[in-house]
C-alpha positions as CSV (number, residue, x, y, z in Angstrom):
1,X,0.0,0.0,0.0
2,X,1.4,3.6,-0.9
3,X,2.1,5.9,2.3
4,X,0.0,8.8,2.0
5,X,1.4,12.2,0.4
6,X,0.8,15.6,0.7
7,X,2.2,18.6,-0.6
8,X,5.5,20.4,0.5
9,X,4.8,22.7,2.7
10,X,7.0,25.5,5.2
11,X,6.1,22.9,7.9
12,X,8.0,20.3,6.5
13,X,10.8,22.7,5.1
14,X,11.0,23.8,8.6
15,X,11.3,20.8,10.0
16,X,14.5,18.9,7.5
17,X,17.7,19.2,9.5
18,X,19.4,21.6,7.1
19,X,22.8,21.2,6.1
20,X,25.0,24.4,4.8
21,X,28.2,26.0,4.7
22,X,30.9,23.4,3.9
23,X,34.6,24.4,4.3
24,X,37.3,21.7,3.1
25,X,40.0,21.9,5.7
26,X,43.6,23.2,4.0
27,X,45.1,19.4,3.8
28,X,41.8,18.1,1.7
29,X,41.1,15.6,4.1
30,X,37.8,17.0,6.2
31,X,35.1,19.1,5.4
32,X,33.3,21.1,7.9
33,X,29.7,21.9,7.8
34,X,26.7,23.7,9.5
35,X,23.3,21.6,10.7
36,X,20.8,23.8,11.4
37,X,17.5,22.3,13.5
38,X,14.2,23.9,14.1
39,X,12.2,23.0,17.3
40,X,8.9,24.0,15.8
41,X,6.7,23.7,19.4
42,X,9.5,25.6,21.0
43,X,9.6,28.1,17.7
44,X,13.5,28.1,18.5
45,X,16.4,26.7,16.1
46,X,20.0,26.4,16.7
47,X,23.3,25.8,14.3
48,X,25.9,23.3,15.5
49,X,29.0,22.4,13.4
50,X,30.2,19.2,12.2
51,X,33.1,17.4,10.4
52,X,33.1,14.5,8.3
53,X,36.3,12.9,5.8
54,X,36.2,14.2,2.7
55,X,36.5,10.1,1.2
56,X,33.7,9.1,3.4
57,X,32.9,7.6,6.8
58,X,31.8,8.9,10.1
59,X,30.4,12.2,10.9
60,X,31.1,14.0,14.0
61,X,29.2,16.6,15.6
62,X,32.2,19.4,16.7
63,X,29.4,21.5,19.0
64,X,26.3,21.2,20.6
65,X,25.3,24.6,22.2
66,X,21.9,26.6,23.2
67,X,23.3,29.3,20.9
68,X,23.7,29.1,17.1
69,X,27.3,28.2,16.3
70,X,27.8,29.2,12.7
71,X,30.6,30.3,9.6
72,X,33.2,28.0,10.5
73,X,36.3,27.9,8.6
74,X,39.9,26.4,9.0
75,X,42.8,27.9,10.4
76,X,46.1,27.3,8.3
77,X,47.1,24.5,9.6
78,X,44.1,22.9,9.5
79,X,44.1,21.5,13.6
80,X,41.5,24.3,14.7
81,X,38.4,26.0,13.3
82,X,37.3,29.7,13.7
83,X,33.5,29.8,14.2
84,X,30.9,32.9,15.1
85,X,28.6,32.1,18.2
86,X,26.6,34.2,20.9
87,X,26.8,32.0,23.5
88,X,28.5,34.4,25.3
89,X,25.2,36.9,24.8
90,X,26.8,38.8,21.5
91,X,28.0,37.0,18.7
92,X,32.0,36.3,19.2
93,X,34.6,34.6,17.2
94,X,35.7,31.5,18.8
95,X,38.0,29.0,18.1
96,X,37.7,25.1,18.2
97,X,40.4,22.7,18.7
98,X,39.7,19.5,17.0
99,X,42.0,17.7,19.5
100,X,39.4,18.8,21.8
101,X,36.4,20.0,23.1
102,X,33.9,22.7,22.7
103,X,35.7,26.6,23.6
């Protein structure tokens, strides 16, 4: 039996995980990338960043934050990522190392 269909609607835009911004780290081998998430009953969304291999395999979520962590890009050597976030109540520039945690 065929599953029922409706039209596309905002609803349903609003409520894809949406995937944007991708930044290939300087060495090729990563790419870094926002998710952004909607909480329609809440009427709230936030941005976290991720990183996945460039050949495949595993992604990682990089932060998981109230605020909206967002336009991540590399540093030159490619161990740390610069991102914009207002956790701190304004939006900031913070930095992430990907040997460890969340700034």
């Amino acid at each position: 039996m065929a599953a029922d269909t409706h039209p596309f609607s905002v609803h349903d835009m609003l409520a894809m995980d949406r995937v944007s911004d991708p930044r290939v780290s300087p060495d090729g081998g990563s790419v870094a990338f926002t998710v952004r998430v909607t909480d329609l009953e809440a009427n709230r969304g936030r941005t976290d960043l991720w990183i996945a291999p460039t050949a495949g395999g595993a992604v990682r979520r990089l932060t998981s934050h109230e605020a909206s962590d967002t336009q991540a890009r590399w540093a030159p050597d490619g161990r740390s990522l610069f991102f914009v976030s207002s956790r701190t109540g304004s939006a900031q520039v913070f930095r992430l190392s990907l040997d460890g945690g969340e700034p």
